[in-house]
Structure formats: C-alpha cells, structure tokens
C-alpha positions in Angstrom: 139.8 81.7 143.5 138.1 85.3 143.1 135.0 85.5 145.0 132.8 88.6 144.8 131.5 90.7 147.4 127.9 92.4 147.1 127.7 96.0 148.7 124.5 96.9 148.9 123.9 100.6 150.0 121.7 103.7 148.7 124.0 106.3 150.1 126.9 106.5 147.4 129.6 108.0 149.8 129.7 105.1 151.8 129.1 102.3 149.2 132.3 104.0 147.6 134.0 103.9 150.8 134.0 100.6 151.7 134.2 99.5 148.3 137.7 101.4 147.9 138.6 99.5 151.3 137.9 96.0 150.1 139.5 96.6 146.6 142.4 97.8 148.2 142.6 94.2 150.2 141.8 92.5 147.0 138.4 91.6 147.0 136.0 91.7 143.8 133.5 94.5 145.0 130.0 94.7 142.9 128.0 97.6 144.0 124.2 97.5 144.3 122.2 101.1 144.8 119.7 99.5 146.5 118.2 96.2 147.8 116.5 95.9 144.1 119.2 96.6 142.3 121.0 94.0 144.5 118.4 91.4 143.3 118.7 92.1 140.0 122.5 92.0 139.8 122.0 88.5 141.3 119.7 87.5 138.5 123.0 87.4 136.5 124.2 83.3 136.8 127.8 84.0 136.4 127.5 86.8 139.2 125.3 85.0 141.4 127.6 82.2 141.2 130.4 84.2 142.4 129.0 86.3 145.8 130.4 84.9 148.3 128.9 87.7 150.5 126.2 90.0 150.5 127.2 93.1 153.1 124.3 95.6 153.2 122.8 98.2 154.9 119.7 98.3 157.2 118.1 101.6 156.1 117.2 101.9 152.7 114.9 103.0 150.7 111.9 101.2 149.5 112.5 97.8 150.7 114.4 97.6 153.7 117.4 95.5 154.8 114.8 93.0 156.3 112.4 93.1 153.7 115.8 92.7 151.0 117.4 89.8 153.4 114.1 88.1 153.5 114.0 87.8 149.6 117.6 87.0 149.4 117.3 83.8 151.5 113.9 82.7 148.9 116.7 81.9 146.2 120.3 82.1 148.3 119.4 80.6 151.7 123.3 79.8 152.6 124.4 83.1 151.2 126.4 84.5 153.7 125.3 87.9 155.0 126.8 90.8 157.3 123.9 93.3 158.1 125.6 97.2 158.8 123.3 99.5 160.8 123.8 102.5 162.9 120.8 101.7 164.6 122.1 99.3 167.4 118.4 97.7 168.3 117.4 96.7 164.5 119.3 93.3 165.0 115.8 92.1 166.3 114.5 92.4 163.0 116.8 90.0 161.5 115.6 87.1 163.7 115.6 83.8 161.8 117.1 85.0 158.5 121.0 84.2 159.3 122.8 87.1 159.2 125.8 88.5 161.2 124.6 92.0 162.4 127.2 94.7 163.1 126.9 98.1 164.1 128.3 101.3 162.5 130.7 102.9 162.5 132.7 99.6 161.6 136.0 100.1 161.0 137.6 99.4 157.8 140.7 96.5 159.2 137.3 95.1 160.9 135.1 95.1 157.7 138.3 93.5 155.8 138.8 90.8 158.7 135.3 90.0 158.0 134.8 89.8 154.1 138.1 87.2 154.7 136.5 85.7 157.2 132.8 85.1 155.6 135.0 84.2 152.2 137.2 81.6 153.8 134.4 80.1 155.4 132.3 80.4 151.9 135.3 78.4 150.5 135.2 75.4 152.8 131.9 74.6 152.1 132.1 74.9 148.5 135.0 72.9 148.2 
C-alpha cells in the first residue's frame, strides 16, 4: 500500500530536495508551499486519507510550524509528524503536540530511514 508523505516547506530549493530524495526511495511526495497550503491540500478526503506523514519545516512564513502543527492535531491528532529546523532550541515550542523534532542539516539516508520508519509504524496501527 502507497502512503503519501506531506512536505511542507516555503523555500522551494529544499521542498524540491527532499522531495527528489524520497521519490527516488519510492515514497508518494505531495508538496505544500506553506503551512496553509498544507491545510488545504488536506481538506482533499482521498489525500487526507493517504498522509501517512506530515514532515515540515519550523520557520515559515505567516503561520509558523507551531502555530501549523497546532491546527494539524484539531482534525489529525495521530498524524504522525517530523518537525525539521535549523534552529536547535525551537523543539520547546512543540511541547505537547507529538512530534518528532530533528535538526538540520538532516541527511537524506536519515530523512529516508525516517519516512520508512513513521510509515511502517502508520501501517501497524491502521491495520
């Protein structure tokens, strides 16, 4: 079964990026602009039904990866989540909303060990 990954990030070089790694290990990518977008791409029932995992960035413009995590967890509150930020203290400001936080630079075998991992687990408790 085909899950879909949500990449949420304003800065097109490195949504691109990391959606070229996790193609190339044969995940479904769907690329949101910004944490908006993101919740309007989810608005979709066939989509929404698919993400399996929501990677996004900390910095963004106009709302925030808090303020977009926060929202996320009002309809999706088992969605799981991996939080990328080069800003090693903002981890705080995920407290409570279940998210895995990692820092960048993250590698791309690391970001690809993840999206498995978050997917497999995603898997068992749908099944």
């Amino acid at each position: 079964m085909a899950f879909t990954v949500l990449l949420v990030d304003d800065n097109p070089v490195q949504a691109a990026t990391r959606q070229a790694i996790l193609t190339s290990a044969g995940k479904k990518v769907s690329v949101a602009t910004n944490a908006s977008h993101a919740l309007a791409l989810l608005e979709d029932p066939v989509l929404a039904g698919n993400v399996r995992l929501v990677i996004t960035d900390h910095l963004m413009p106009v709302m925030n990866g808090p303020q977009f995590v926060a929202k996320l967890r009002e309809q999706f509150p088992n969605l799981a989540v991996l939080v990328l930020s080069g800003l090693p203290d903002a981890e705080i400001e995920y407290a409570g909303l279940n998210v895995f936080y990692r820092p960048k630079p993250i590698a791309p075998e690391e970001l690809i060990r993840l999206t498995k991992l978050f997917c497999q687990e995603a898997l068992r408790r749908t099944a």
